[in-house]
Structures are given as C-alpha cells and as structure tokens.
N, C-alpha and C positions, 0 to 999 in steps of 0.2 A: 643362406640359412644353414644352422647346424644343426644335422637328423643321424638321431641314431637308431638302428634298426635291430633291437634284443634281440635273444636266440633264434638268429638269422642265420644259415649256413647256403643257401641258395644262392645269396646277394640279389635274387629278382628285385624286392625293393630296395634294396639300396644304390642299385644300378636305375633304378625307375629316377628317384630323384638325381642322381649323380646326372645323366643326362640330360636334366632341364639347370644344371650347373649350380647343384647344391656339395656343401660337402658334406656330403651323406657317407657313414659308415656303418658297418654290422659288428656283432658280437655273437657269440656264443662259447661254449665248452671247447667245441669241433673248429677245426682249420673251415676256412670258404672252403665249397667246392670250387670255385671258379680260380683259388687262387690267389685271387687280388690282395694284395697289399692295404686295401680302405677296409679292414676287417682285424676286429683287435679277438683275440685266442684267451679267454680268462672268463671269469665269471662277470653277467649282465651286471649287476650291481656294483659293482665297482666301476663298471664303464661310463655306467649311468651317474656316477658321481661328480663326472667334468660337464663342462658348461654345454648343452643343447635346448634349441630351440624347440625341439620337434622329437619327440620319442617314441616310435612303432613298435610292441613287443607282440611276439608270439612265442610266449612263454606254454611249456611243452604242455600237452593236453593228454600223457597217458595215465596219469589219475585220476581225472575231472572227466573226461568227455561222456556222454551218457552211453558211446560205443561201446564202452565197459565198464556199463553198468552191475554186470552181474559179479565182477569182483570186487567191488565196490568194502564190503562187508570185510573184504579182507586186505583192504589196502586202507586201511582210518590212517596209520602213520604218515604214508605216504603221500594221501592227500592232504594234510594240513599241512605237510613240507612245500607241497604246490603253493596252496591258498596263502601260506606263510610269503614264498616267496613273489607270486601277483603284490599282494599288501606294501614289498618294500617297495617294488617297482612303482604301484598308483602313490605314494608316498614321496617319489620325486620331488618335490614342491618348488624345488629352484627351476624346474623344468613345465614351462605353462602350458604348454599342451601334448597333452600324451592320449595314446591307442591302446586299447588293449586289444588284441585278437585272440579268438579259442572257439573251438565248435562248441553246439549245445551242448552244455553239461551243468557239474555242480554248482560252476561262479553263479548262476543262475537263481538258486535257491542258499547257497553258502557266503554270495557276498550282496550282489543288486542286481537286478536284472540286466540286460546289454540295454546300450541306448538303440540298438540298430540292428537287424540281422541280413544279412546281404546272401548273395549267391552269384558262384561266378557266370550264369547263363544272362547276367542284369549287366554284364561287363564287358561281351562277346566272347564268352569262351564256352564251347559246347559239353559246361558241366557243372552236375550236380553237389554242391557241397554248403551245407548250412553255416555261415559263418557268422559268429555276434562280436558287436565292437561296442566297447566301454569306452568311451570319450570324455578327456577332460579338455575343456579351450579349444575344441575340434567340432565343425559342422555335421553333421550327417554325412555320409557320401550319396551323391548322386548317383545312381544308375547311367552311365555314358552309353550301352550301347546293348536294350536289352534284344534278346533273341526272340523268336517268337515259339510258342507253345504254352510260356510260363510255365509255371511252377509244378505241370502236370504232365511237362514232356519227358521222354526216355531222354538225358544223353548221351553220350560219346564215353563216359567214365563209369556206365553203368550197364549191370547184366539186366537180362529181362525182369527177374524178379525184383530190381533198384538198388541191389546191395553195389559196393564199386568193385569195381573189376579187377584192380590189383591184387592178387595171389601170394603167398606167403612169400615173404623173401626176407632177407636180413635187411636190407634198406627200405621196405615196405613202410615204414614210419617215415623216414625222411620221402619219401615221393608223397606221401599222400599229404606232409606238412608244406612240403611248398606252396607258396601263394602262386597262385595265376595270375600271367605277366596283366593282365585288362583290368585287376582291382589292382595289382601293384600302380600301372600308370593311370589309375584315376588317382589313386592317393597322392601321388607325386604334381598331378595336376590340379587337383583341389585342395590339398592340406599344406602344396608349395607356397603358398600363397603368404605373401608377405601381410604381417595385423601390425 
C-alpha cells in the first residue's frame, strides 16, 4: 500500500507502516529528523498530488488548537491559512482514505466535528494528550492496549496540576507534535489493512 504521512518530521508513522512493508513516506516543510531518504522536503500538497492509497496528516495545530485559545482574536488570518489548508488536504479525492489528526480545537466548531478522539494512555503509552481524527474510508481506531486509571489518571507527561511538563524550549512544538510510537503502530496495524 502506498501511505503518505503529511507534516510528518518524526517519521514515527511512517516508520510504523514501513515496517509491516508498506511504502510509506512523510512530507513536510522540515527535513526527517531521522534522516531517512522515504521523506520528500516541500510543501504537503504537492506531495499529496501523486497517487496514495492511504494518507495520514497532522497538519500543524498552532492556530487551531484550543491551547491557544486566548490568542485566538488576534490570529483570524492565520487561522483561515490553517482551515484553508486542512480543506485542500480532505479534498484529496483521488486519495480513498485519509486521516486527519489535530488536538481539540477550532476544526471542531470551524469545519465538523472529529469522528473520534483517542488518547495515547488507550495505546500503552503513559500519556495524556487529547487527540481527534477526521476519517474519510477509515475505521475508527481501536484502542490495542489501554492502561489502567483511564482518563482520570496523572501521567508520566504531566505536572500535578495536568498541564504537560515540557518547559519552554525552541523545539517544544515539535516534541509535544510527535505522535506516540503505540497510536502510530495501531494505525499501521489497522489502517494497513488491504479494502
């Protein structure tokens, strides 16, 4: 199957499918961190224009997400550059099943609800983060391996009062966007799936 994985710079999922022996690639603006060569450097939209089966975006979240919210009021261009650019992506149509991913925010109230909101504690990973998936020609994801406390436990990514623990840095945006590897290999195990 051919999967491409939108403003992806991790390669987590693209490495999740490449391993069950898809040929999965990533895009973004940014070189991989990892390096790898199955990673095209240019704008998602254009990449998205060759033929895939399978398209994963996690198109950036710092105009939309409700995290920042209170700039909201002063980012209106911004965010319609976002929503603008989700719209070419769901838009694909040669492309039968596409993902959207993005934390709670405006797509919410500015395009359609998520079909789904997951969390990576429902995937085995000891952490807190709201995540909603827009699915077109994609099942729900299953939970493969929830932890226990659900959804009222402290994790591992969070201070006592719940906010997350990562502290100002210059790459603070890219750690807290990476996908955790346990919802990457459930997607790659449930959305590999030959239709």
């Amino acid at each position: 199957m051919r999967v491409l994985v939108a403003c992806e710079t991790s390669g987590v999922v693209r490495e999740a499918f490449r391993a069950r022996g898809h040929d999965a690639w990533s895009c973004d603006l940014l070189p991989a961190d990892d390096g790898s060569d199955f990673h095209f450097e240019g704008d998602a939209i254009d990449s998205a224009q060759r033929n895939w089966d399978l398209m994963i975006a996690h198109p950036p979240c710092t105009h939309l997400a409700v995290s920042g919210a209170r700039w909201f009021k002063d980012k209106k261009p911004e965010q319609q550059n976002a929503l603008s650019f989700i719209e070419k992506l769901v838009n694909m149509n040669h492309i039968p099943r596409i993902a959207i991913e993005n934390p709670i925010g405006v797509l919410s109230t500015r395009w359609r609800k998520p079909d789904q909101i997951i969390q990576p504690w429902m995937f085995g990973e000891d952490a807190s983060k709201a995540t909603c998936l827009w699915l077109k020609g994609l099942p729900l994801l299953k939970p493969t391996n929830v932890l226990p406390g659900g959804p009222r436990a402290r994790r591992a990514n969070q201070t006592p009062s719940g906010q997350n623990k990562l502290g100002p840095s210059p790459d603070r945006w890219k750690l807290r966007a990476a996908t955790y590897p346990g919802i990457a290999q459930a997607m790659a195990e449930q959305w590999g799936q030959r239709q």
